[in-house]
C-alpha positions as CSV (number, residue, x, y, z in Angstrom):
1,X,0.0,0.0,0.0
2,X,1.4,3.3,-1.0
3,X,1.4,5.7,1.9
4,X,3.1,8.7,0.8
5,X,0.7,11.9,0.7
6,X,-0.3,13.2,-2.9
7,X,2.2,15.9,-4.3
8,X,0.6,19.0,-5.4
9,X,2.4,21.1,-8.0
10,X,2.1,24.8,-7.3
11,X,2.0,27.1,-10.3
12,X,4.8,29.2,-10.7
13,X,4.0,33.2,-10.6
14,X,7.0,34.9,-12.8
15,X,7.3,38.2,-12.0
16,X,8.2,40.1,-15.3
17,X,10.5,43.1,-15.5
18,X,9.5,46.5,-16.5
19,X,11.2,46.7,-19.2
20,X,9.5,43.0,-20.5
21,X,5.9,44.5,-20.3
22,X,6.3,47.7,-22.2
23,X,8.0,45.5,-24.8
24,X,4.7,43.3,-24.9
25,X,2.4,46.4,-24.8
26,X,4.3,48.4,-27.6
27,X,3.8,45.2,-29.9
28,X,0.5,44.7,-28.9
29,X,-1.1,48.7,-29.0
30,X,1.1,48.8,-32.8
31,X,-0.8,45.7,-33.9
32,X,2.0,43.7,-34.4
33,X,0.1,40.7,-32.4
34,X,-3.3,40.4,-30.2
35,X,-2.5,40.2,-26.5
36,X,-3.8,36.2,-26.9
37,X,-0.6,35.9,-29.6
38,X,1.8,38.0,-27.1
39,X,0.6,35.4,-24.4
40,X,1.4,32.1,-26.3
41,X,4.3,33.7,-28.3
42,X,6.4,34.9,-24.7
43,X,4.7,31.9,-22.6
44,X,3.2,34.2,-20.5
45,X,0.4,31.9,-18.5
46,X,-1.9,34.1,-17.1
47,X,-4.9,34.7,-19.2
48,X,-5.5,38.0,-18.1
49,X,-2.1,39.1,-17.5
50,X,-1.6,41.3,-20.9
51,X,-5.0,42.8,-20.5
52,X,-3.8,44.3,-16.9
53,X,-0.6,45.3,-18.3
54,X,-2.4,47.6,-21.5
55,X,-4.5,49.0,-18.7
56,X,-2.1,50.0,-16.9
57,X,1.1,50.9,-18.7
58,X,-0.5,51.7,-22.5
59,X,-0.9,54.7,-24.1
60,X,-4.9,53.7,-25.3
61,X,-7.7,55.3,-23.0
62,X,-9.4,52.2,-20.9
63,X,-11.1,54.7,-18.3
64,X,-14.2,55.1,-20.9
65,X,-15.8,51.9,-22.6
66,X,-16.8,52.2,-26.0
67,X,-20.1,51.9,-27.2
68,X,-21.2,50.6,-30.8
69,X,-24.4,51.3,-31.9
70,X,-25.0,49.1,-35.3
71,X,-27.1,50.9,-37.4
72,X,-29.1,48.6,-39.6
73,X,-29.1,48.8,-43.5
74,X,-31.2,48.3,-46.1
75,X,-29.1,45.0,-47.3
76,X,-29.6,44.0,-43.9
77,X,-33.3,42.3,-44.5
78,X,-32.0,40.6,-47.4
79,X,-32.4,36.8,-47.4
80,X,-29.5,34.8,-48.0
81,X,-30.0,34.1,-51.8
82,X,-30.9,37.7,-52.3
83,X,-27.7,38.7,-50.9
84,X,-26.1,36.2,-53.4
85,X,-27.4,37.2,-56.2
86,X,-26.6,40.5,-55.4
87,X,-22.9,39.6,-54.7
88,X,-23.2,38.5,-58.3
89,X,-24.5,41.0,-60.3
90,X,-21.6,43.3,-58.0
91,X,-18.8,40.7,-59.3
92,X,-19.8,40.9,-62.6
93,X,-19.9,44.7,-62.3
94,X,-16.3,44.3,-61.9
């Protein structure tokens, strides 16, 4: 019978330098990568880690969310082989 206790492995918290987040934010905020690519690309584990770090050392404006108001056009109520044959007749245009 086994009698040793079950080992739990603790997750390791890196802590990142300065210098290592502003790197990540500038190629983020340029568009160089999404902050899920920076995550996978540097192996940075937490999934919320980049967010905080654009929040708080970026140059975009997080203090006011955005709101999008989608307007709806006319092409809007077209069914889907309406919008086909109008995707057509545009091709052909060309």
């Amino acid at each position: 019978m086994d009698t040793s206790t079950p080992t739990h492995h603790k997750r390791s918290q890196c802590d990142y330098t300065m210098g290592f987040k502003l790197q990540v934010v500038d190629a983020v905020e340029k568009g160089d990568m999404t902050y899920k690519q920076a995550q996978k690309i540097y192996g940075i584990q937490g999934r919320s880690t980049v967010l905080t770090w654009l929040r708080k050392h970026g140059k975009l404006d997080w203090s006011q969310p955005t709101h999008r108001i989608m307007t709806k056009s006319p092409q809007s109520k077209e069914t889907p082989a309406q919008k086909i044959k109008r995707l057509e007749r545009e091709l052909e245009d060309e």
